[in-house]
C-alpha positions, 0 to 999 in steps of 0.5 A, spaced: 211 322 315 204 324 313 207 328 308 210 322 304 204 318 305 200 320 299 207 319 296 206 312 298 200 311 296 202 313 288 206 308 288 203 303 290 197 304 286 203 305 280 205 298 282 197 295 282 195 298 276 201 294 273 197 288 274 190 291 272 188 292 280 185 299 280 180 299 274 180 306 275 186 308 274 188 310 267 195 312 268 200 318 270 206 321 272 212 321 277 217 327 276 222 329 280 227 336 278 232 340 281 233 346 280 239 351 281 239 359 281 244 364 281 244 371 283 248 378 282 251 381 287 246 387 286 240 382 287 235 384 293 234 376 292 242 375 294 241 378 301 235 373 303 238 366 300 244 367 297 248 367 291 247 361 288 240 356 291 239 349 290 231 347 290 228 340 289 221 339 286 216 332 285 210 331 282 205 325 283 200 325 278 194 319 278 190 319 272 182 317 274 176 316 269 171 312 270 167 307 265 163 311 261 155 310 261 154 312 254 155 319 252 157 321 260 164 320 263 168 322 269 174 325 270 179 326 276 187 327 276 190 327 282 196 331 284 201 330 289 206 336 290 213 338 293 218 342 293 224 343 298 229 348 298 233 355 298 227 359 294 222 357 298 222 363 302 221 367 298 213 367 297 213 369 304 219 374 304 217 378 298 209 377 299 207 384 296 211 382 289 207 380 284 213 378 279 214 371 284 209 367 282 207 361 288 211 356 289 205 351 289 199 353 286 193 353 290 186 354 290 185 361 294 181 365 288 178 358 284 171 357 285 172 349 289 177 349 293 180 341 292 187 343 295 190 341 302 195 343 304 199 337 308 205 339 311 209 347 310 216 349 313 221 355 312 224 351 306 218 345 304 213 345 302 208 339 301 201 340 298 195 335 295 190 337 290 185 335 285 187 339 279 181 336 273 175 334 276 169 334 271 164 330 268 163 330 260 158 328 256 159 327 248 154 328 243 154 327 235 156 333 235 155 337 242 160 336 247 159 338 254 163 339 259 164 341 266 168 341 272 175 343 274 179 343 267 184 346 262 182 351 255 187 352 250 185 358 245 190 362 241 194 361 235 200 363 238 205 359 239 211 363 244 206 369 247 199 368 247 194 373 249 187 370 246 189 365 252 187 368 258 185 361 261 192 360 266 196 361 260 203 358 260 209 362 261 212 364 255 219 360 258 216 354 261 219 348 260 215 343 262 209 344 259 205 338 259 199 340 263 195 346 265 192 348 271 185 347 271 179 352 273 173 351 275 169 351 268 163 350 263 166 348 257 160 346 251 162 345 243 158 345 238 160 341 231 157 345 225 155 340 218 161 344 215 166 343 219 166 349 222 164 349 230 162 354 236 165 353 243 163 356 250 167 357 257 164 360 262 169 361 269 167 362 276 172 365 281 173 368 288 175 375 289 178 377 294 173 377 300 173 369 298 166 370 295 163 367 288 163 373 284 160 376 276 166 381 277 171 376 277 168 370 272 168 370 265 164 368 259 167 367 252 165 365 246 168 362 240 168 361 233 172 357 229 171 356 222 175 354 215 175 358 209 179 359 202 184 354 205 185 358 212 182 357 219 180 362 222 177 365 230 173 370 233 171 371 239 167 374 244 168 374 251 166 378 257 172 378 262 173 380 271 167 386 268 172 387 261 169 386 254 174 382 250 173 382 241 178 378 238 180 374 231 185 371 228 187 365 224 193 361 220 194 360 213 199 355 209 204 360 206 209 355 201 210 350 205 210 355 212 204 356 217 203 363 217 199 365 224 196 371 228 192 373 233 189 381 235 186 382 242 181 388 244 180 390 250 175 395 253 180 396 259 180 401 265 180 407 260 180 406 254 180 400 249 187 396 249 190 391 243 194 385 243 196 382 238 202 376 236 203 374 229 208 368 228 211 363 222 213 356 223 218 352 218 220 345 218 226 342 214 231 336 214 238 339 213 244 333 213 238 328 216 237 331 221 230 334 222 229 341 224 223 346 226 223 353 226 219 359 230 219 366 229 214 370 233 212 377 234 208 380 240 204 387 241 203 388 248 198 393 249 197 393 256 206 393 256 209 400 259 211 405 253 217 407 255 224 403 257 224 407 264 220 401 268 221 403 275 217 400 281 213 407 279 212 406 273 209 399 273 205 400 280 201 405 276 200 400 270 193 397 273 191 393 268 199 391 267 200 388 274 192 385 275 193 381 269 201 379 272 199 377 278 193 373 275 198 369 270 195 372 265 201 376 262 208 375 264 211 382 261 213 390 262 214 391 255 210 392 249 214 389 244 217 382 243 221 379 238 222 371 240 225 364 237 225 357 237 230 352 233 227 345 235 233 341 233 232 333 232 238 330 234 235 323 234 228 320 235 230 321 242 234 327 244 231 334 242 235 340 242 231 346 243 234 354 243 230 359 245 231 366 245 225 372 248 227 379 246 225 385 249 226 390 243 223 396 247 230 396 253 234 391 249 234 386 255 233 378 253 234 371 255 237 366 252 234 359 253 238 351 251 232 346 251 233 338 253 229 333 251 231 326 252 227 320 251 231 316 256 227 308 256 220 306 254 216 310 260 222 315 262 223 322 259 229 327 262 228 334 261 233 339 262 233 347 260 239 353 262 237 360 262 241 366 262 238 373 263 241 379 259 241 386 260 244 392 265 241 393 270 234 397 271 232 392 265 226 387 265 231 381 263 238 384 267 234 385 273 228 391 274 231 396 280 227 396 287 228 404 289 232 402 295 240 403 295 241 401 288 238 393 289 235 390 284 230 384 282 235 381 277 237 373 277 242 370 274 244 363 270 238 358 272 239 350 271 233 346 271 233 338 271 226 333 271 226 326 270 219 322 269 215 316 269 210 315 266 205 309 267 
């Protein structure tokens, strides 16, 4: 019962603020998903849940702002999570894999531990959180923030490594919100337009103490000129010196964008790069926005042998996986995007990841559909294709010919926003 009262407690608020109770509240989201996986016969992941599992997901979100007294103002989004089902076992089953990600985030490594978790099982999980909590002060041209939030850097639109701030993967489908950090964000607005921003991140290491050698400080700069805009940036990251730059430019009626990343790594200084094109049509009425992307993997292993050897002896690789950071082996990516206006209500959305380096991709078909005022449904199908000891067709484990590889993937989500 204790697990549902939170639950409970949203949607009353939900009901009050229709009526203008809570002043505080400035909105939110309920979402509730299901979620459907199939597994091959030589998957390491079938002997522990079986060929196809089934996983249900929610998510209460409870948006506070408080009155704002001049320049400052206070945040604080609550988070109510749940999930319930077959793959849940897994984060404890395969602990030592670092390619899982968990199945509810937590606080273990952020500098402010605002996660409780309220109830656990062998197949459930029910968690609440503070995922934004900060407050901001606004300036003529400064501002100022600080607290758990979210940054966004980087002009790739598919992979992005000048985001090293809880990037999304490149395959999600609900993308509306970051998770959050601990932070210190400032921007300072030039007369010219250009502007000066700074983030300084405090984390945990692994002993559980706040650490230099786990923070990070960065710097960037964003300016316009000659009909482009440019970055450049500077950042000190978990005692690792990242340079970078990128920009976008108008090419005929495209977007042109790019990024390319240095990193003084463990051994020697390592480049990422990502360069897109973006168009947008009409063909027959109907609206249509087209992405094509390359990404550079720098950190990615240089051959297609990607053996539990191979990647375990990639440091830098598996550090940055297993901190979100990046979420592929390889080096080279080719990637795709048609997003399909069908009406002003239903978006279509195909999308393809490639690996050009073993020639394993996923093929990803996007459902947006605007159901009714406040209700959104959000659907996506994922197949993986490749042999095996591929990245997508499933990486071999170096135990009696078993894999890592997953099959065809449903996944349904409706909202309700308030």
């Amino acid at each position: 019962m204790s697990s549902v009262r939170p639950l409970l407690l949203g949607l009353a608020l939900i009901s009050a603020q229709a009526s203008g109770e809570v002043p505080l509240l400035n909105g939110g989201h309920l979402k509730a998903a299901w979620l459907t996986a199939g597994y091959p016969e030589d998957s390491v992941f079938r002997d522990a849940v079986g060929a196809v599992t089934h996983d249900q997901a929610a998510e209460l979100r409870l948006k506070f702002r408080a009155p704002r007294p001049g320049p400052l103002q206070l945040q604080a989004d609550y988070q109510w999570l749940a999930r319930h089902g077959d793959t849940v076992p897994l984060a404890a089953d395969f602990e030592n894999l670092f390619l899982l990600p968990p199945v509810l985030p937590d606080d273990e490594r952020r500098w402010w531990d605002l996660t409780h978790e309220i109830s656990s099982s062998d197949n459930s999980a029910v968690v609440q959180r503070l995922d934004r909590l900060a407050v901001s002060w606004a300036g003529e041209k400064a501002f100022a923030r600080f607290g758990r939030q979210a940054v966004s850097w980087g002009n790739g639109l598919i992979y992005n490594p000048m985001d090293f701030f809880n990037p999304f993967d490149p395959a999600a489908v609900d993308t509306e919100y970051k998770i959050g950090d601990d932070m210190f964000y400032g921007q300072y607005l030039l007369d010219s337009g250009n502007d000066w921003q700074m983030v300084n991140v405090q984390r945990r290491d692994e002993e559980g103490d706040v650490s230099r050698a786990v923070s990070s400080t960065a710097l960037k700069f964003h300016g316009f000129g000659l009909n482009r805009e440019f970055d450049l940036l500077l950042a000190q990251h978990f005692e690792q010196t990242l340079v970078g730059g990128g920009g976008l430019l108008n090419v005929g009626e495209s977007v042109l964008r790019g990024d390319v990343l240095f990193t003084d790594a463990q051994e020697d200084w390592v480049v990422s790069a990502v360069v897109n094109w973006s168009y947008s049509w009409t063909w027959r009425g109907v609206n249509i926005s087209g992405v094509a992307e390359y990404f550079f993997n720098g950190f990615g292993l240089r051959e297609a042998d990607y053996s539990p050897q191979k990647i375990a002896a990639a440091e830098d690789l598996v550090q940055r996986i297993e901190r979100g950071e990046l979420f592929t082996l390889g080096r080279h990516y080719l990637a795709g995007s048609l997003m399909v206006e069908v009406t002003p209500l239903v978006n279509v959305t195909p999308n393809l990841f490639y690996n050009m380096g073993d020639g394993s991709m996923l093929a990803q078909l996007v459902l947006q559909w605007d159901l009714a005022q406040n209700w959104q449904v959000l659907s996506a199908v994922n197949v993986p294709i490749g042999p095996a000891g591929t990245e997508y067709g499933g990486l071999e484990t170096g135990v009696d010919d078993l894999t890592l590889g997953s099959g065809p993937g449903f996944f349904v989500q409706a909202a309700f926003y308030f």
